[in-house]
N, C-alpha and C positions, 0 to 999 in steps of 0.2 A: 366185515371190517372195511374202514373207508383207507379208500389210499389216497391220503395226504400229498402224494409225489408221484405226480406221472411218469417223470421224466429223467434219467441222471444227465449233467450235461456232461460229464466226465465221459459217457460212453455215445454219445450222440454225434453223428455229423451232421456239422453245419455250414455251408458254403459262406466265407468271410467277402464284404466288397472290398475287391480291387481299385476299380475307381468309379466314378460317373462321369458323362459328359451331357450338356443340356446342346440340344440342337432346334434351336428356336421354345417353342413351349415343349418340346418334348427332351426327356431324361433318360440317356440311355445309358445303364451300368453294368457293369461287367465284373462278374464272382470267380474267387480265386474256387479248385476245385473241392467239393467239400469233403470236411475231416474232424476227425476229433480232438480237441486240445491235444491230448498225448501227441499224436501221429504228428501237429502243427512244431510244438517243440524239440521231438527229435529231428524233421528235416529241416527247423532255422537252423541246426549245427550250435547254439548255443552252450549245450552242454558238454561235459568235460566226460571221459571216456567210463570211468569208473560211474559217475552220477545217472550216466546213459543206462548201462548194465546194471545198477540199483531201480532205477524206474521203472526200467524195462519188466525187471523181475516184479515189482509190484503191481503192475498195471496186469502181467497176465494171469496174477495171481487174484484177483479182485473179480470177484461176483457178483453183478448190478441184479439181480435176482435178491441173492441173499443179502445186498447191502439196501435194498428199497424194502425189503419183509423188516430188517433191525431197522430203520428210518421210524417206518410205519407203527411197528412195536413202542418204540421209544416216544414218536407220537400222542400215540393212544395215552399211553401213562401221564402225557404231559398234560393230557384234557381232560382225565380223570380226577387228578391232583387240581386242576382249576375246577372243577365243577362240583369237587367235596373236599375243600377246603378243610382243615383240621388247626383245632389247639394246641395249648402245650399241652392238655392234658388227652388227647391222642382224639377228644369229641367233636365229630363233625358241625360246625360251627352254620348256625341259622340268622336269619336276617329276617328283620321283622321290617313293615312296610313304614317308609317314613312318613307318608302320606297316608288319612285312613278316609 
């Protein structure tokens, strides 16, 4: 089976830029330390106490294992369904060449 999805970004750290500074031709930037969406929105403090404790519970409830196998599943069928296209009368539908 092909896996459509390397990557979740939900679970992935990634170091965000802080800023750059250019010093003559050269650019030097500097990365805040890396994290994962989640981990970034509970230390902005933006959430409210309860919303924190709901997230929370979800986040370590989620399986990037088994959320990339349903991705990938759910995939598959979507490339199935384009490549054997069907009628209303449930008959796999052919296409003749418009050019002969």
């Amino acid at each position: 089976m092909t896996s459509y999805v390397s990557t979740s970004t939900s679970f992935s750290r990634t170091p965000k830029l802080r800023f750059k500074t250019r010093h003559g031709a050269r650019v030097h930037k500097a990365y805040d330390e890396a994290r994962t969406p989640y981990h970034r929105l509970v230390v902005s403090g933006v959430l409210a106490g309860t919303e924190q404790e709901d997230l929370e519970q979800l986040y370590h409830n989620l399986n990037p294992v088994s959320l990339l196998r349903q991705i990938n599943e759910n995939l598959e069928r979507l490339w199935d369904t384009a490549e054997h296209p069907t009628n209303k009368q449930g008959e796999v539908k052919t296409y003749k060449p418009s050019v002969t």
